[in-house]
Biopython code that builds the backbone (N, CA, C, O; Angstrom):
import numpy as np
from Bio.PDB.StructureBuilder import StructureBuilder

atoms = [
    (1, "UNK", "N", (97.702, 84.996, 110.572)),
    (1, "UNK", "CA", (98.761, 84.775, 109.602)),
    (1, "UNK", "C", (98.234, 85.129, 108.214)),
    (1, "UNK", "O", (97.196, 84.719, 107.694)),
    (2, "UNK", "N", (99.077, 85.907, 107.747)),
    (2, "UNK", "CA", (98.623, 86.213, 106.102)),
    (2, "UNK", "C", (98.879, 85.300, 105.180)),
    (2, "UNK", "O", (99.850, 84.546, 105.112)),
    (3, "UNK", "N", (97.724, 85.423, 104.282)),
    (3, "UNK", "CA", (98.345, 83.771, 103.444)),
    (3, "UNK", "C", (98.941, 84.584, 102.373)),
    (3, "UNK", "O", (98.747, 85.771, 102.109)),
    (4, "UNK", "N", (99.928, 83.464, 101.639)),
    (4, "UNK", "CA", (100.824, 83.376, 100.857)),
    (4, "UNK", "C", (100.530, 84.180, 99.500)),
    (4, "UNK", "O", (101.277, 85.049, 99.050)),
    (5, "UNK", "N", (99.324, 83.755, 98.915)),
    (5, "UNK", "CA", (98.463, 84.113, 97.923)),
    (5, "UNK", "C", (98.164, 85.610, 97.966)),
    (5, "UNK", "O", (97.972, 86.192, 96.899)),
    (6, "UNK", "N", (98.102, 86.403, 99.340)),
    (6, "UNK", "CA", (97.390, 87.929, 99.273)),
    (6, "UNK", "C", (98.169, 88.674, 99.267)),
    (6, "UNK", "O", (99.250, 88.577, 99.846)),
    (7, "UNK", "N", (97.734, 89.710, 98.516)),
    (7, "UNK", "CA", (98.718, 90.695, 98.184)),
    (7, "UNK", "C", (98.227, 92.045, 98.890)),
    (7, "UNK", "O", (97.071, 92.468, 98.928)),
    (8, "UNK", "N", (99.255, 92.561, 99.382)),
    (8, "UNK", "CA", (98.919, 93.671, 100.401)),
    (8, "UNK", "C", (99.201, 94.809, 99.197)),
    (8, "UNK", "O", (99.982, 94.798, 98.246)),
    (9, "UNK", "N", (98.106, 95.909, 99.714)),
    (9, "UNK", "CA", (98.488, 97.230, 99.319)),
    (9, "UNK", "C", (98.198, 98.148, 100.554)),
    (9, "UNK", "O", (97.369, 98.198, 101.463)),
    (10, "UNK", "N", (99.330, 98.873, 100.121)),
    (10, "UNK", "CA", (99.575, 100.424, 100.540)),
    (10, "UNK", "C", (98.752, 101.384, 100.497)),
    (10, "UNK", "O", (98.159, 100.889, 101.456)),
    (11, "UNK", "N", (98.197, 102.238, 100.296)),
    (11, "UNK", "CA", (98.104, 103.365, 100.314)),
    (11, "UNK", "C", (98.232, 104.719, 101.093)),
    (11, "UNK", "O", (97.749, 104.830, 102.220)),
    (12, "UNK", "N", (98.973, 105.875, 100.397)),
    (12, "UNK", "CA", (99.221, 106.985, 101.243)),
    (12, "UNK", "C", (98.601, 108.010, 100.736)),
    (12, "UNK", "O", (98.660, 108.099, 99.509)),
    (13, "UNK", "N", (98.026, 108.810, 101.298)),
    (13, "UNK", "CA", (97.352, 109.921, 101.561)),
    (13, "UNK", "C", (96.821, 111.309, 102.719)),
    (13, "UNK", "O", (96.296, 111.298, 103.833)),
    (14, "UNK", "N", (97.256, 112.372, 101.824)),
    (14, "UNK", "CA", (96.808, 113.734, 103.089)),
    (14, "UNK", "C", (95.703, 113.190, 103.953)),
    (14, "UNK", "O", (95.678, 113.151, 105.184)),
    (15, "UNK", "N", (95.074, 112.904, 103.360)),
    (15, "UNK", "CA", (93.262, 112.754, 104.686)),
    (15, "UNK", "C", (92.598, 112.200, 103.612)),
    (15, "UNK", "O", (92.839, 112.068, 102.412)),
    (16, "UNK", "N", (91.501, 111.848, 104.524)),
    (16, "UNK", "CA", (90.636, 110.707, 104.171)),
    (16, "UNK", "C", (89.227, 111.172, 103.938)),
    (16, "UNK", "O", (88.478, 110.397, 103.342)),
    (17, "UNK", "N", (88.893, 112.020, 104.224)),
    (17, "UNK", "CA", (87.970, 112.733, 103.838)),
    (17, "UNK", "C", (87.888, 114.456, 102.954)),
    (17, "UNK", "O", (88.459, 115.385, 103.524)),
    (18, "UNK", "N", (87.197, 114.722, 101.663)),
    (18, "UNK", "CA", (87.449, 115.402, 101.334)),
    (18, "UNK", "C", (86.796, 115.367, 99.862)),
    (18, "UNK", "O", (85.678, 114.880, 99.697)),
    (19, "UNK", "N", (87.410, 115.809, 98.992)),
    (19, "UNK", "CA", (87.159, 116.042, 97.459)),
    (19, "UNK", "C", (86.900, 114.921, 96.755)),
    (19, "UNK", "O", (86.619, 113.917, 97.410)),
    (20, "UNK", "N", (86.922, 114.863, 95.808)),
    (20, "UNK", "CA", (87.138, 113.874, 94.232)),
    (20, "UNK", "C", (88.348, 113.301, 94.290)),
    (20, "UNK", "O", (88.428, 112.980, 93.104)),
    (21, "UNK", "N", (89.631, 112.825, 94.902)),
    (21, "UNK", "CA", (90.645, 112.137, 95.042)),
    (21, "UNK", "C", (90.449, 111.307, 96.229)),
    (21, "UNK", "O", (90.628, 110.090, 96.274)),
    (22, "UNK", "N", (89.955, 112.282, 97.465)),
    (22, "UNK", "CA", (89.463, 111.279, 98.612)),
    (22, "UNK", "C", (88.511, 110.015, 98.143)),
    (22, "UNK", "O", (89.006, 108.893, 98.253)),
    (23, "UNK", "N", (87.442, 110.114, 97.731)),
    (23, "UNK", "CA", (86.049, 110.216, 97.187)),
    (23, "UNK", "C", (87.013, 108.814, 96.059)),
    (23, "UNK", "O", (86.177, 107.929, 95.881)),
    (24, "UNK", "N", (87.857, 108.563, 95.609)),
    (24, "UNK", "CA", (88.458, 107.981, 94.110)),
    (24, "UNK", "C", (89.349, 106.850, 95.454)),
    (24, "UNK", "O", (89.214, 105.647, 95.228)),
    (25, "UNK", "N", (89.848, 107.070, 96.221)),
    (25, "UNK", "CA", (90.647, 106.391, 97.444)),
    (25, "UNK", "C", (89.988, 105.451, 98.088)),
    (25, "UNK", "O", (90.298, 104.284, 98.326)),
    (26, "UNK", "N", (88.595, 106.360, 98.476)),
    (26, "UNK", "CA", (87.609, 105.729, 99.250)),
    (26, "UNK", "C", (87.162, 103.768, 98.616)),
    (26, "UNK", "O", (87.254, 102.639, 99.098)),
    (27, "UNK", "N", (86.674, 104.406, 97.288)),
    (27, "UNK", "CA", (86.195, 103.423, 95.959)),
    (27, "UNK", "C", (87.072, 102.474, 95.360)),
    (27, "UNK", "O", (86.804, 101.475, 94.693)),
    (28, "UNK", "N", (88.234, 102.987, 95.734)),
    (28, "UNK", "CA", (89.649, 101.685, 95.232)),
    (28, "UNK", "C", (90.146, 100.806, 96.512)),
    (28, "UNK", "O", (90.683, 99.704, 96.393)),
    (29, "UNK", "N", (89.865, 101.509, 97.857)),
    (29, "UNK", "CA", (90.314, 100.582, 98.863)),
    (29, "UNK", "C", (88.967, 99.820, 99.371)),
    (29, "UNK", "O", (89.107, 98.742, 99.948)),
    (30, "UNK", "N", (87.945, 100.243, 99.210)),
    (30, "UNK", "CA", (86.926, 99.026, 99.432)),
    (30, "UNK", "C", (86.452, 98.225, 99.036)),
    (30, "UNK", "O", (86.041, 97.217, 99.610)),
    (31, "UNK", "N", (86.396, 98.592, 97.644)),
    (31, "UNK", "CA", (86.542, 97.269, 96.350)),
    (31, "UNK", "C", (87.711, 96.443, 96.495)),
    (31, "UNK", "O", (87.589, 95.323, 95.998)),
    (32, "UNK", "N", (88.892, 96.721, 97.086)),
    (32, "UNK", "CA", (89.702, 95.823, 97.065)),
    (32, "UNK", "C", (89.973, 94.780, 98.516)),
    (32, "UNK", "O", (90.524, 93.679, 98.557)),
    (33, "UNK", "N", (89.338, 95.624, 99.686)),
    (33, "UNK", "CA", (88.953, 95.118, 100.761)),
    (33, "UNK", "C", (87.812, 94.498, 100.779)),
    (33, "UNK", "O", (87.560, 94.017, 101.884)),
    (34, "UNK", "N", (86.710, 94.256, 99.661)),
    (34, "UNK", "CA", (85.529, 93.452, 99.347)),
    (34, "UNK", "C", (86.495, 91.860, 99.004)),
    (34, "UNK", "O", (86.137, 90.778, 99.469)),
    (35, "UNK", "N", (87.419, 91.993, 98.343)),
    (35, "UNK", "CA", (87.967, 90.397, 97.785)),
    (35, "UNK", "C", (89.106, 90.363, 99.191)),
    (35, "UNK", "O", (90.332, 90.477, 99.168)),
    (36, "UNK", "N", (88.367, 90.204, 100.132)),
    (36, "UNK", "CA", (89.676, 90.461, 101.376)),
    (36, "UNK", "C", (90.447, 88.826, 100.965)),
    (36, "UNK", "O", (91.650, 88.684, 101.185)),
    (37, "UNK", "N", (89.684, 87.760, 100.413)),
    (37, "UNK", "CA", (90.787, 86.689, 100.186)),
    (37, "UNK", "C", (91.971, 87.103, 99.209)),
    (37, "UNK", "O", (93.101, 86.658, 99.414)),
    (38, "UNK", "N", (91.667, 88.086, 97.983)),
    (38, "UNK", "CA", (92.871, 88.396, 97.496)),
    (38, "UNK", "C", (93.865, 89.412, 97.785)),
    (38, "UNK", "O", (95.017, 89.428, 97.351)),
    (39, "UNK", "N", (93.239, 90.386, 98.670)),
    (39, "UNK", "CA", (93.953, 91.231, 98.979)),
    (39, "UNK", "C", (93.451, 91.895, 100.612)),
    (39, "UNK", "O", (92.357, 91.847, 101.174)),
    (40, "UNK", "N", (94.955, 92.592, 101.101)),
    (40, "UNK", "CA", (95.320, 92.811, 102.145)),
    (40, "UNK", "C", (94.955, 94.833, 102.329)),
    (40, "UNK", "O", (95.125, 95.151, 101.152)),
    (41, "UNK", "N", (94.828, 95.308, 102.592)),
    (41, "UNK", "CA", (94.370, 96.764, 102.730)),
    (41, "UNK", "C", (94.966, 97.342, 103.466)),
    (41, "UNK", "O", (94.617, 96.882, 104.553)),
    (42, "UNK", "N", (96.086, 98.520, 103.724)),
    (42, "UNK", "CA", (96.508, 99.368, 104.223)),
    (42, "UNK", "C", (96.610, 100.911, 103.748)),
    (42, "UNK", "O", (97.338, 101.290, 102.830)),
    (43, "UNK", "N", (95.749, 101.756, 104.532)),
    (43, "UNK", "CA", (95.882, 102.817, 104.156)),
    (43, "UNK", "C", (96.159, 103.905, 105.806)),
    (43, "UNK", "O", (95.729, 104.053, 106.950)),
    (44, "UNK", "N", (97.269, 104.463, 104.751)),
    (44, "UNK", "CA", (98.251, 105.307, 105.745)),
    (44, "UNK", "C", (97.618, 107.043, 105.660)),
    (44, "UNK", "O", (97.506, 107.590, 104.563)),
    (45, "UNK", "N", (97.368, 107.524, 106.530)),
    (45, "UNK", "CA", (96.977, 109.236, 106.181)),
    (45, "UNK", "C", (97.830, 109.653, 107.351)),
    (45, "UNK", "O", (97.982, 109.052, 108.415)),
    (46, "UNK", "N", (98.564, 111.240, 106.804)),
    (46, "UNK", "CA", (98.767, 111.841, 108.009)),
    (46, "UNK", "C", (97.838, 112.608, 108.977)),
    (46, "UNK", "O", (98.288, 112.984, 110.060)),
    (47, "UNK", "N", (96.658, 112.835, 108.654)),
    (47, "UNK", "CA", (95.498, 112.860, 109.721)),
    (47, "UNK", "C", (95.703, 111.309, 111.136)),
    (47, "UNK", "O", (96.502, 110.416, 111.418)),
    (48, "UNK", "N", (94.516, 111.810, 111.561)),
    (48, "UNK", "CA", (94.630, 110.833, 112.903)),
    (48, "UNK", "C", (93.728, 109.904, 111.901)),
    (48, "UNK", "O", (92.936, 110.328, 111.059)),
    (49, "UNK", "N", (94.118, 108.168, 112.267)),
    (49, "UNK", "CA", (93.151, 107.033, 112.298)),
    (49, "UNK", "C", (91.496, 107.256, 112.315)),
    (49, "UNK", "O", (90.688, 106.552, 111.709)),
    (50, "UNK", "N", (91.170, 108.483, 113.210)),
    (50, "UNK", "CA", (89.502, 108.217, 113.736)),
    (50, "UNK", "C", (88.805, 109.117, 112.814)),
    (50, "UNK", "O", (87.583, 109.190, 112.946)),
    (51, "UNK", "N", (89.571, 110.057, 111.584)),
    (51, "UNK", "CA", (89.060, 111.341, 110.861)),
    (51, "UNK", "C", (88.727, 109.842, 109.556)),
    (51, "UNK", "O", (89.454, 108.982, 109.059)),
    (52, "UNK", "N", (87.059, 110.241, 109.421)),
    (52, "UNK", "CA", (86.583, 109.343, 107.955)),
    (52, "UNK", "C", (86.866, 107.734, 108.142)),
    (52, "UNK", "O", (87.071, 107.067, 107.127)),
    (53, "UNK", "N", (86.880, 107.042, 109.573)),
    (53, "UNK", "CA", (86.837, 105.999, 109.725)),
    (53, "UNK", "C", (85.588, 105.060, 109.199)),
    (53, "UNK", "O", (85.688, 103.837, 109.102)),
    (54, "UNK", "N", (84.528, 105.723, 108.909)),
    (54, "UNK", "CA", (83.675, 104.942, 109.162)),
    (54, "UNK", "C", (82.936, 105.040, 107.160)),
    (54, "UNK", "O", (82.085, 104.350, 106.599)),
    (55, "UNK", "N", (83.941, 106.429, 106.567)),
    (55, "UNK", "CA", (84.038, 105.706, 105.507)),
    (55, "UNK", "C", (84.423, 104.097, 104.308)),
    (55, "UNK", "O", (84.266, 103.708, 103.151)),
    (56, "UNK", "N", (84.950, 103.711, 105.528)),
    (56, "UNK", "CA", (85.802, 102.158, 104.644)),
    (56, "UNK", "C", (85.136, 101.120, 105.476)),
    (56, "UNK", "O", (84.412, 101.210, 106.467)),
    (57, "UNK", "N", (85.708, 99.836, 104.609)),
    (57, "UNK", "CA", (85.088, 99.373, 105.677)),
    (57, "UNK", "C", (85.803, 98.520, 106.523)),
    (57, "UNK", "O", (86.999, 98.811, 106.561)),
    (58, "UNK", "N", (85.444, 97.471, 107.284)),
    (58, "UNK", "CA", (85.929, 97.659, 108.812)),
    (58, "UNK", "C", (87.380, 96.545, 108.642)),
    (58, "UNK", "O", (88.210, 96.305, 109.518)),
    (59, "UNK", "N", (87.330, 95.905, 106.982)),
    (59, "UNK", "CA", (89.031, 95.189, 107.518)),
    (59, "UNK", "C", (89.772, 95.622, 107.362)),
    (59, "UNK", "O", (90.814, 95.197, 107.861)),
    (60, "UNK", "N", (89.776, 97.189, 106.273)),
    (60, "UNK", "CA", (90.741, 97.814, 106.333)),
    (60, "UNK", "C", (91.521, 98.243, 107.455)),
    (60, "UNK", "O", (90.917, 98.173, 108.525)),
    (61, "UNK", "N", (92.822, 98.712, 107.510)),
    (61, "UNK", "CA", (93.203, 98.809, 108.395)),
    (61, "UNK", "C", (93.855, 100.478, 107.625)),
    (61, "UNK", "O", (94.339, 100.763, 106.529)),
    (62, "UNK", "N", (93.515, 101.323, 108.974)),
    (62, "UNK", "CA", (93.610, 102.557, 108.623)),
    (62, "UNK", "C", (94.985, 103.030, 109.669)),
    (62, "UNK", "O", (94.902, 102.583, 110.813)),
    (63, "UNK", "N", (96.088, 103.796, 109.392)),
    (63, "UNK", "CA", (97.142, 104.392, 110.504)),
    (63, "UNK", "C", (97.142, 105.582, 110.222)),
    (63, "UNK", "O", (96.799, 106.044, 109.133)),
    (64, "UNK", "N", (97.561, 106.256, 111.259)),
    (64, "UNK", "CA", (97.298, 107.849, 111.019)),
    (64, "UNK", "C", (98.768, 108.074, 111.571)),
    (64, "UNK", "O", (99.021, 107.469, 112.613)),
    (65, "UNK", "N", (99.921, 108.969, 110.944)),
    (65, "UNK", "CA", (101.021, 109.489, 111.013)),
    (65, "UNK", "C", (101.331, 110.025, 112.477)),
    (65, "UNK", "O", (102.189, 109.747, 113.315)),
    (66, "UNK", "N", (100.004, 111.133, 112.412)),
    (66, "UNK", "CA", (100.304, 112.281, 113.184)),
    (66, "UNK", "C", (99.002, 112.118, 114.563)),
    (66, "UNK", "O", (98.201, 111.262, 114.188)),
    (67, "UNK", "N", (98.730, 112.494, 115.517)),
    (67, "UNK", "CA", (97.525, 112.702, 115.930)),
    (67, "UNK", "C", (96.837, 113.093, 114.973)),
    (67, "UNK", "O", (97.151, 113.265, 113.796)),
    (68, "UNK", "N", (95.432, 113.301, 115.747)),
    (68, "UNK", "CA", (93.973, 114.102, 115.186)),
    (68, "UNK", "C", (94.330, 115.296, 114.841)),
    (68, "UNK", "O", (94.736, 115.851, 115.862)),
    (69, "UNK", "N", (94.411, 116.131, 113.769)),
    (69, "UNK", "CA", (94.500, 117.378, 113.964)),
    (69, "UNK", "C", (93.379, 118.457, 114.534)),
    (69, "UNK", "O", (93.527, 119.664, 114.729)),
    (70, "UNK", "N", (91.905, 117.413, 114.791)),
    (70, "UNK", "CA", (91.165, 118.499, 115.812)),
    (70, "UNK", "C", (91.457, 118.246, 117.329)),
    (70, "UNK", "O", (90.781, 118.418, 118.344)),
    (71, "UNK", "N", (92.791, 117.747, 117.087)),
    (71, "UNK", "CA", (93.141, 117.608, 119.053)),
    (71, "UNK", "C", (94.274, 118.799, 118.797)),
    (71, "UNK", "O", (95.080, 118.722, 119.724)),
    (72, "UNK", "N", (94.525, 119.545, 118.163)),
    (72, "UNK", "CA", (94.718, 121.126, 117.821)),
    (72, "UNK", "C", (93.664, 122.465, 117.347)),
    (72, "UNK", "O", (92.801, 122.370, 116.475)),
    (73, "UNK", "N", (93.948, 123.630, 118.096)),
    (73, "UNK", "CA", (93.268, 124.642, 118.145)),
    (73, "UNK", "C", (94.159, 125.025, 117.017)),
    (73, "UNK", "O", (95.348, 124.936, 116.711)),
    (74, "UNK", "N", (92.980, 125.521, 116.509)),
    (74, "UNK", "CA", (93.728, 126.631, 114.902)),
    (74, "UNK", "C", (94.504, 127.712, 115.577)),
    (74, "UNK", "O", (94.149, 128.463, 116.487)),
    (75, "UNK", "N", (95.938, 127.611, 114.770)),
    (75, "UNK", "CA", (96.287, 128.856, 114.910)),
    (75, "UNK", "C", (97.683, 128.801, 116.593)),
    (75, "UNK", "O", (98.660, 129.490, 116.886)),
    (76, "UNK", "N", (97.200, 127.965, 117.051)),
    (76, "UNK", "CA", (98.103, 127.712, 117.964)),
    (76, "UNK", "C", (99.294, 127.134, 117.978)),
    (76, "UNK", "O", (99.657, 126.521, 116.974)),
    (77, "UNK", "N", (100.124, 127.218, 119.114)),
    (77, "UNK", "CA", (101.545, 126.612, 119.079)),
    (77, "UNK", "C", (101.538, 125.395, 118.269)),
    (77, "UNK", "O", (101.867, 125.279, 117.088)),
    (78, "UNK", "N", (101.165, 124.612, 118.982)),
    (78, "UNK", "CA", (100.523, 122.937, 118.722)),
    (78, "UNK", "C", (99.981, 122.873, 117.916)),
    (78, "UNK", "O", (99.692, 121.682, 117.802)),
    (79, "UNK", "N", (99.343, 123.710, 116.718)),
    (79, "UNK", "CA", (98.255, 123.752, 115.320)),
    (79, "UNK", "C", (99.900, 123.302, 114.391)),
    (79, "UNK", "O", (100.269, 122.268, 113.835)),
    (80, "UNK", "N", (100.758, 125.095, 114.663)),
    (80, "UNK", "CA", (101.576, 125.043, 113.649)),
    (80, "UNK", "C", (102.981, 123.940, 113.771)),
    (80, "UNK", "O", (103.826, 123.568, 112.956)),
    (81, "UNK", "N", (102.748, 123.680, 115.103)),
    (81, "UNK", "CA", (103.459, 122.376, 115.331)),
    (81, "UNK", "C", (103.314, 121.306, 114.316)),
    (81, "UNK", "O", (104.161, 120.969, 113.488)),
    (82, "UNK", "N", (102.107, 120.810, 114.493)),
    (82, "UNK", "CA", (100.964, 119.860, 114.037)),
    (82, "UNK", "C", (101.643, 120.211, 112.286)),
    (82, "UNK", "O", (102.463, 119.409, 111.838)),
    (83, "UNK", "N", (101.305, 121.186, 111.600)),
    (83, "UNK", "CA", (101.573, 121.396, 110.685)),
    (83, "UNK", "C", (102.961, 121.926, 109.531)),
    (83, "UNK", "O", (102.994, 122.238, 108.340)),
    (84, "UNK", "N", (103.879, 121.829, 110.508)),
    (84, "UNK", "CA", (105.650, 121.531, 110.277)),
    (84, "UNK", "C", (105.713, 120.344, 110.040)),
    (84, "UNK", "O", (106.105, 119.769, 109.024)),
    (85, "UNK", "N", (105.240, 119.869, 111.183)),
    (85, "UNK", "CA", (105.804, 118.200, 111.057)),
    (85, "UNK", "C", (105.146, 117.457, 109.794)),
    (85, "UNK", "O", (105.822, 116.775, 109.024)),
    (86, "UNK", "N", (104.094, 117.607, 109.687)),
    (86, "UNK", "CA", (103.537, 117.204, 108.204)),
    (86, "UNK", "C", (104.022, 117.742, 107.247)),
    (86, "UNK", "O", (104.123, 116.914, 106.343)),
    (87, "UNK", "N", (104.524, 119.086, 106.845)),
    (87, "UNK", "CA", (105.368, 119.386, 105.877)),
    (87, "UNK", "C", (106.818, 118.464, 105.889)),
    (87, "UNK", "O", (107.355, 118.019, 104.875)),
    (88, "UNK", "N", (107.334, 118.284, 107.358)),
    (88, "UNK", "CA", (108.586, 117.279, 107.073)),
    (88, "UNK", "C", (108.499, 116.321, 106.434)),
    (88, "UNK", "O", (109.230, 115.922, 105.528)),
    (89, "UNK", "N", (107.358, 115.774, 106.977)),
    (89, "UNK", "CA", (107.063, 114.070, 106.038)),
    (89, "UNK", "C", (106.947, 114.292, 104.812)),
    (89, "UNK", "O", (107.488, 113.431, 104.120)),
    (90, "UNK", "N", (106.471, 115.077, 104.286)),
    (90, "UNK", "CA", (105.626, 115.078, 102.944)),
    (90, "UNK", "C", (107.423, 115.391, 101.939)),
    (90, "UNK", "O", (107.594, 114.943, 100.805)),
    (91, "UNK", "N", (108.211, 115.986, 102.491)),
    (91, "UNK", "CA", (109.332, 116.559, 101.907)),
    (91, "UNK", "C", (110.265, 115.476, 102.029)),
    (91, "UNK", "O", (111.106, 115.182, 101.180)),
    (92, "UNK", "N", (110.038, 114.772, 103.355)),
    (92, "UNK", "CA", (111.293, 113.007, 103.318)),
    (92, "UNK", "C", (109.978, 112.501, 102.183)),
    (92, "UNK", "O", (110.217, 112.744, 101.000)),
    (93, "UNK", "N", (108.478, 111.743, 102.535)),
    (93, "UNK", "CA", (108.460, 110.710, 101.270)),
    (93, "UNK", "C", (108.667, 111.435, 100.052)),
    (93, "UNK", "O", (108.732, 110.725, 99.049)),
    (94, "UNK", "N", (108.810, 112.914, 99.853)),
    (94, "UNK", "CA", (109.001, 113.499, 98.075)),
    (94, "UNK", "C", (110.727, 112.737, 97.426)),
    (94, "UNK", "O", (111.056, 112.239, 96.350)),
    (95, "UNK", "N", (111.582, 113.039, 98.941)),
    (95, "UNK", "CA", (112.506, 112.714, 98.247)),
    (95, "UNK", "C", (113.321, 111.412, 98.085)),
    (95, "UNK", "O", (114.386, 111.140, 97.531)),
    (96, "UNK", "N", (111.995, 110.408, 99.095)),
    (96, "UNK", "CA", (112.086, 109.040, 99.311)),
    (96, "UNK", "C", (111.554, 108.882, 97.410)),
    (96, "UNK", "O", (112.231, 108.242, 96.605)),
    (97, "UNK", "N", (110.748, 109.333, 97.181)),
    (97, "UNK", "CA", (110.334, 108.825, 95.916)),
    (97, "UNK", "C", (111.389, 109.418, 94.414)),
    (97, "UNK", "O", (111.482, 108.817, 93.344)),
    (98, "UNK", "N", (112.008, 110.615, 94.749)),
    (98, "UNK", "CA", (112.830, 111.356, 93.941)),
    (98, "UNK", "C", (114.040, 110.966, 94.360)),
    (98, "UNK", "O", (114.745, 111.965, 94.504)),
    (99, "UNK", "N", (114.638, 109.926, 94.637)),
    (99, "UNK", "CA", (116.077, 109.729, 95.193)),
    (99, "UNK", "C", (117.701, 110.971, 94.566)),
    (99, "UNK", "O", (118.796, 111.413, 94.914)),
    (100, "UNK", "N", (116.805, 110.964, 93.589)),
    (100, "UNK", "CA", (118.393, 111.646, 92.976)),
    (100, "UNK", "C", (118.400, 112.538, 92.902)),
    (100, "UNK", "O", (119.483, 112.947, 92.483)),
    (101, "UNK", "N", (117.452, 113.538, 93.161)),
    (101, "UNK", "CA", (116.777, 114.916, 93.221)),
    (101, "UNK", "C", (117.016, 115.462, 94.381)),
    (101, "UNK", "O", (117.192, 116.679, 94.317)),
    (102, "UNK", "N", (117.103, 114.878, 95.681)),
    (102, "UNK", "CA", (117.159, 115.108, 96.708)),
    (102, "UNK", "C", (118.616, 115.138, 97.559)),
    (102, "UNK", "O", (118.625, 115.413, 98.759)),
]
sb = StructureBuilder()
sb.init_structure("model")
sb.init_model(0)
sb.init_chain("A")
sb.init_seg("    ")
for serial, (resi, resn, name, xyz) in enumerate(atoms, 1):
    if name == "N":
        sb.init_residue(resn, " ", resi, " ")
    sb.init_atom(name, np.array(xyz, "f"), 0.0, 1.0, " ", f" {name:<3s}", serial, name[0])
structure = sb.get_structure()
């Protein structure tokens, strides 16, 4: 049961491993998963759950959108599959966040 007092955060992001924004993600959700009495940790990627797991640490709770995308061969049916469907999402949360634009 979550207590009353903790405040959950969100976070969404392409992948979890990577550049200077990953790297800035990494450093804001584990510092905040260090005070796990004040706060609650969710971070959402459309990568799979198991890509940069072992960057955070373990109360976070990590969900992955889509499968693994190395359970796709580059270039294949199932790659560009893999990679439509992530353009869909990314275009519903743009216009989840732009309501009137959309």
């Amino acid at each position: 049961m979550v207590d009353a007092k903790k405040r959950k955060v969100f976070i969404l992001c392409n992948k979890l491993t990577g550049g200077g924004v990953e790297k800035v993600l990494q450093e804001i959700a584990n510092y905040l998963a260090a005070k796990s009495d004040l706060y609650s940790v969710t971070v959402t990627t459309l990568e799979g759950p198991d890509e940069g797991r072992s960057l955070f640490l373990d109360s976070i709770k990590i969900k992955g959108v889509f499968r693994s995308s190395a359970a796709y061969k580059k270039w294949s049916v199932a790659w560009f599959w893999f990679k439509f469907r992530q353009l869909l999402y990314c275009i519903y949360i743009y216009c989840l966040a732009n309501m009137t634009s959309c």
